[in-house]
N, C-alpha and C positions, 0 to 999 in steps of 0.2 A: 504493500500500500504506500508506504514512503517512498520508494523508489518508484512509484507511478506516478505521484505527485511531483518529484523531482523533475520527472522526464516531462510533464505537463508544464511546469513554470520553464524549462527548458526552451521548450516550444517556444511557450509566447511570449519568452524574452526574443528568439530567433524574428518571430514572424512583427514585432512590433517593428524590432530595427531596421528589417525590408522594407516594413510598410515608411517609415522616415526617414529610411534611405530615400526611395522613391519618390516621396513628398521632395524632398530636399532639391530635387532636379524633373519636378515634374513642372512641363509650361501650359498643362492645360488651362484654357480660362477660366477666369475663376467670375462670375456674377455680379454683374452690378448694381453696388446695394441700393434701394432703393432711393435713399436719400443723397449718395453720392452724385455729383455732376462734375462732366467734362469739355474742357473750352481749350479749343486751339486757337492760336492769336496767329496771324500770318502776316508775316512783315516781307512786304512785295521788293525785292532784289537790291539787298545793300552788299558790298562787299565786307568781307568781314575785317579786310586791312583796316575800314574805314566803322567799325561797331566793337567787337569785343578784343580785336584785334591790333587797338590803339589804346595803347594804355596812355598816354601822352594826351588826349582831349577825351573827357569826358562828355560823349553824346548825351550816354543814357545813362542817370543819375538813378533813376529809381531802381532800375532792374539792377546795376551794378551796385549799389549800396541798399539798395531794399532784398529784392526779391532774390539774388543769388546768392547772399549767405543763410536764407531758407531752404533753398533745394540745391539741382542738382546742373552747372553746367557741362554741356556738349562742347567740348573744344578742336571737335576733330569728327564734328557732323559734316556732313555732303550730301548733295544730291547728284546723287551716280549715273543717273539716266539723264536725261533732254533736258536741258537748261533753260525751258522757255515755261512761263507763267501756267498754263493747263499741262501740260505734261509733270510740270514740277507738283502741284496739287493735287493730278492723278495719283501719284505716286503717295502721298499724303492720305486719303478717301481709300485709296483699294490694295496699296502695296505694290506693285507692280510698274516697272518701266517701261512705258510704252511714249512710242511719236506720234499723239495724239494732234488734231489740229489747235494749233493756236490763239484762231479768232473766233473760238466757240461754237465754231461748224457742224463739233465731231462730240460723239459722249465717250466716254470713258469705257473699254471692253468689258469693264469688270463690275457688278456691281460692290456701293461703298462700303464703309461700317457704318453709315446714316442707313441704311437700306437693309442689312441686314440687323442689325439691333430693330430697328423697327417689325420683319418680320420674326423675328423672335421671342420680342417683350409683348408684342401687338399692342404698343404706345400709338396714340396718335402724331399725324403730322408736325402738332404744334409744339410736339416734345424733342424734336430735334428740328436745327435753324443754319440756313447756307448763307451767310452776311457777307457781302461782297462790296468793294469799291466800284470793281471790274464784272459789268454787265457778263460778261465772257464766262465766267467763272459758275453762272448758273447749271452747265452742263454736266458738274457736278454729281448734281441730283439726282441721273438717271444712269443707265446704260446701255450698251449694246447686247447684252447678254438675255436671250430671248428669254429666260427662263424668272427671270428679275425685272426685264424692260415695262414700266409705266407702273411699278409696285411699290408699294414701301417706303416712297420717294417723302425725302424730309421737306419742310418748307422752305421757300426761299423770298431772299430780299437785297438782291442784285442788282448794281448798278443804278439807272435812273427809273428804269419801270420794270426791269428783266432783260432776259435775253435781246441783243441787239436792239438796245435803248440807249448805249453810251456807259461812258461811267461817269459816276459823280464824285464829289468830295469826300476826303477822308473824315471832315467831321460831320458830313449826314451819316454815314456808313457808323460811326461813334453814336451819333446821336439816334439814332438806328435800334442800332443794337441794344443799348440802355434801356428802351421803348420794350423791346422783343424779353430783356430780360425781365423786366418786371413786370410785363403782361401777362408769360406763358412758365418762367421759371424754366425753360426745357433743361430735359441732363444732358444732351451732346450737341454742345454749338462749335461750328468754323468762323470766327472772325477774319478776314483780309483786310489790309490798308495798301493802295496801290504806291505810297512814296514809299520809300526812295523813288522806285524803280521809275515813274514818270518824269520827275526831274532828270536823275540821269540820263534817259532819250533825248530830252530836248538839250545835254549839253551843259545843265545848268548847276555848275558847282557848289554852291552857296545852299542854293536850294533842296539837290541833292542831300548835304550834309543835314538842313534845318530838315529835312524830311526824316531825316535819321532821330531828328532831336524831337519833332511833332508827334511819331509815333508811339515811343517811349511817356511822352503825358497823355497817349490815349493808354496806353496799359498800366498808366498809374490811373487815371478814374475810372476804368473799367474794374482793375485791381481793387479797389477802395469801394467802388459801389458793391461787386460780391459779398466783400468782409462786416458791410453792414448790412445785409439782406441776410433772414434767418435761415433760410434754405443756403443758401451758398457759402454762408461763412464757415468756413474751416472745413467743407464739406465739396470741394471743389479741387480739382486737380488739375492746371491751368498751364499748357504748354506754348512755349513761344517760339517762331520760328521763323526761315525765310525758304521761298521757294525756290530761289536760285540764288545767284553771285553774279557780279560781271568781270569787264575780262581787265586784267591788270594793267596800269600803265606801261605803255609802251609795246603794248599786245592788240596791236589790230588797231581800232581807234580807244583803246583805254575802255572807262567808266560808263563812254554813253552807251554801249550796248553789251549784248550776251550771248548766250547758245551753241555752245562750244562745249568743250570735251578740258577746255582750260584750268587751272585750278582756282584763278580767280572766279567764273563759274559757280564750278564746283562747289566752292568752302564756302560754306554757313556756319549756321549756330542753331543752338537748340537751349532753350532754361526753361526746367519744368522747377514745379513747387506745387507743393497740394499735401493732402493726408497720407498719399501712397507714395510719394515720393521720400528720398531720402533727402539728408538737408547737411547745408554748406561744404558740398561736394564739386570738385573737378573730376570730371571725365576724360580721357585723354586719348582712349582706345576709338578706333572707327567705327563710324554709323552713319547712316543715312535715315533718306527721306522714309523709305518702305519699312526700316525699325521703328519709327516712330510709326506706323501704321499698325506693323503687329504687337507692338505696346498698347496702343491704343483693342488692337482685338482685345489683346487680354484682359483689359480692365470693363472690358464691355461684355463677355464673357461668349466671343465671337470667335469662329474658327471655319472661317470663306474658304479654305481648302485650297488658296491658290495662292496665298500674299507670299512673296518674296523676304521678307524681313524676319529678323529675328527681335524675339521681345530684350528690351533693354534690360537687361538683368542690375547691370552696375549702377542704375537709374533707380528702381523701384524698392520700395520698403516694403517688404514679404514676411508677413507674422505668419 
């Protein structure tokens, strides 16, 4: 009888340490609690020599002395695929790098985590939100994948009226937003703001740069209105990011444009902060756009069976 008992605690010392071996490196998703909500800010094509990569002018005051010694910076984030505003967002929504059209023509091959969290949770439309500066960027919301095409699809609030309407200002697109948060509270919203990247087209240095510094006071009130809203406060997992880069001085015409394989391009940022993030962290190891996508699966407790990314491990706080 002792010796049965023996062999019994045996066991299910064996079988527990499997089971939290297992746990320990398992990346299935895990559900999104009900009161958690997730906001991606999207900051439209700065270079990073010219944001986290100038220690020497401080752009952005609140995110480098607020918000990242709370979480976690990306210092060796990219976007690996196509260097252009919807390819780079694609890539953000489904994981996947693909040559999407650029001027809003084309959807996305894949459907997003807006579309599938929605068929999953069976949340309505008003609980996840596409806010855009960039008209362009509504094509977002759907896809080409017959199986998903015209379902599930999140709301959206693009540009001046929608698709091929123009785009408008950063601070309607802010003001916008604000509106959509406190109306609907949704848990998974896309923020974009199109500066930098529109000043850099036209050329315009000053502007370029102040566009660097405007956006940064919309992610402080944005930032600020969460933390006083009772839903969102401390209850929100808030990633920031840019869809591309441009190309280096003295690479092609410099700053005013993109879409290359360059590393100006390339190099971004990424600063998360939230409940499930870790805090006053540097990251140094490489990531891309489609990791932050299957981060994003995971916390949504999604698993589209095609995303190219891996979830950020070095990033998230895993009880």
């Amino acid at each position: 009888m002792v010796l049965n008992k023996i062999l019994l605690l045996l066991i299910i010392n064996i079988l527990s340490t499997m089971l939290l071996t297992q746990c320990a490196h398992d990346h299935t998703p895990g559900p999104l609690q009900d009161s958690r909500r997730l906001i991606i800010i999207v900051i439209d094509g700065p270079r990073y020599t010219e944001t986290w990569g100038d220690e020497l002018n401080n752009r952005m005051p609140f995110q480098k002395d607020v918000l990242k010694p709370m979480g976690v910076l990306c210092t060796q984030f990219f976007n690996d695929g196509v260097t252009f505003t919807n390819p780079g967002h694609d890539a953000i929504t489904t994981g996947v790098n693909e040559s999407i059209n650029n001027s809003g023509n084309e959807f996305p091959t894949n459907a997003s985590f807006f579309q599938y969290w929605r068929k999953q949770t069976g949340r309505e439309a008003t609980d996840e939100w596409i806010i855009t500066s960039k008209d362009k960027l509504a094509v977002l919301a759907d896809c080409k994948d017959v199986s998903m095409k015209n379902q599930f699809n999140p709301s959206t609030d693009c540009g001046i009226a929608g698709l091929a309407t123009g785009y408008r200002d950063d601070t309607t697109t802010l003001r916008r937003a604000l509106e959509i948060l406190k109306q609907y509270h949704p848990h998974v919203v896309l923020i974009q703001f199109k500066e930098p990247d529109v000043s850099g087209h036209a050329n315009d240095w000053n502007a370029y740069l102040n566009g660097i510094s405007s956006t940064d006071n919309y992610v402080q009130t944005i930032y600020q209105f969460l933390q006083s809203d009772s839903l969102y406060a401390d209850n929100t997992d808030l990633f920031i990011t840019n869809d591309h880069g441009r190309h280096l001085d003295g690479w092609l015409d410099g700053f005013v444009n993109h879409g290359d394989t360059c590393y100006g391009c390339r190099h971004i940022s990424l600063l998360a902060v939230g409940p499930d993030i870790k805090e006053n962290k540097v990251v140094d190891e490489h990531h891309d756009l489609r990791d932050l996508n299957a981060t994003m699966n995971y916390l949504l407790g999604i698993d589209d069976g095609y995303s190219e990314g891996e979830v950020m491990e070095s990033v998230l706080r895993k009880e």
